[in-house]
Each structure stands twice: as C-alpha cells, then as structure tokens.
N, C-alpha and C positions, 0 to 999 in steps of 0.2 A: 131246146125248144123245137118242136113241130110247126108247119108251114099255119096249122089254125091256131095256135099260139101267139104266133108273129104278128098274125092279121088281127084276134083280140086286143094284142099289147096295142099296135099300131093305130085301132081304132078307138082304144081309150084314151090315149094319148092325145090322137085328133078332136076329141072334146075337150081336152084339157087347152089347148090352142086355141081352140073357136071360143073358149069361153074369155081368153086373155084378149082375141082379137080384136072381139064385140067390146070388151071395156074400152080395150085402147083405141082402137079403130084404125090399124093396120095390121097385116098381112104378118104373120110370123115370120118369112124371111127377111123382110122388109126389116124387122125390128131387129132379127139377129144380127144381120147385118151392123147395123148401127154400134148394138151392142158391143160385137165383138172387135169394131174396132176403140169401143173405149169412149163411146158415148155413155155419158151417165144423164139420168131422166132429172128432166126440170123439177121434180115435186119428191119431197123426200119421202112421204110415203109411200111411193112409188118402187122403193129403192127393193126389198124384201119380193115385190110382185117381177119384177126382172130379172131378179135372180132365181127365182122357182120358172120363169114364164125358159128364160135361156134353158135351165136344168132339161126341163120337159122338151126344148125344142131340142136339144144334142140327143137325149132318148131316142126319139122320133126318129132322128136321120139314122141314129144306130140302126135302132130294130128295122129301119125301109131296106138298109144295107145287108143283115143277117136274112132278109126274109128275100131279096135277091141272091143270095148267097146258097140258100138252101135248094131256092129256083133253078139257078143255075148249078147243083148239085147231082139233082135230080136227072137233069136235062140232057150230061150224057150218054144217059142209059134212052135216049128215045122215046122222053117219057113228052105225053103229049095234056093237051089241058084237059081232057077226064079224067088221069092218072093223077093229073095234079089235085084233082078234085077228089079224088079218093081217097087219097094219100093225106089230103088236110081235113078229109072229115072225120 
C-alpha cells in the first residue's frame, strides 16, 4: 500500500468508530481498553457489535502504524512534507 492508501483505509476505518462510538457513547480506546482486558458488555446483543467494533479497532492501530512506517520510510532519503504530498497523490 501507498501512503494515500493508508490514509483511505485509515479514514474509513475512522467512520467505522465514530459510528460504534455514537451508539455506545465512548471513545474507542476507552472501550478497547475494557475489552481487551476481558470485559464482556452487559447486553447480549451487544456481544457481535464488540467484537466487529474491537476488529475494526486493531485494523485502525495497524494501518496508523504501516502509514507511520512508510513515513518514516520515506524520510531517510530527506524527503520533506510536499514530497510527502506528491508521493501520496
């Protein structure tokens, strides 16, 4: 993937969140958090929307981490933020 790859994936993703946040009314960390240490949601319908809402949140950290990665790929060669801009359009 290309740095405006990263940034589509990354910003479809970010609706995918806003959309879980707004139902539940916390913050995606907040919730992974919880999550991942082994909270399980009061409401068993619930049960299916945390486990897609966690899915999408490990996505997210990936692609923020590949799209730093490629960042910092780039950046030995002295590449400065219009190169960056060129290079992702």
């Amino acid at each position: 993937m290309n740095l405006r790859e990263f940034l589509i994936d990354i910003h479809a993703l970010e609706q995918e969140l806003l959309a879980f946040e707004r139902q539940y009314g916390v913050r995606s960390e907040t919730f992974y958090a919880a999550y991942a240490s082994g909270e399980e949601p009061d409401d068993d319908s619930w049960v299916l929307d945390f486990g897609e809402w966690a899915s999408v949140y490990r996505t997210w950290l990936t692609r923020q981490a590949e799209y730093r990665n490629e960042v910092d790929r780039l950046q030995p060669r002295r590449v400065g933020l219009s190169e960056l801009m060129r290079v992702a359009a």
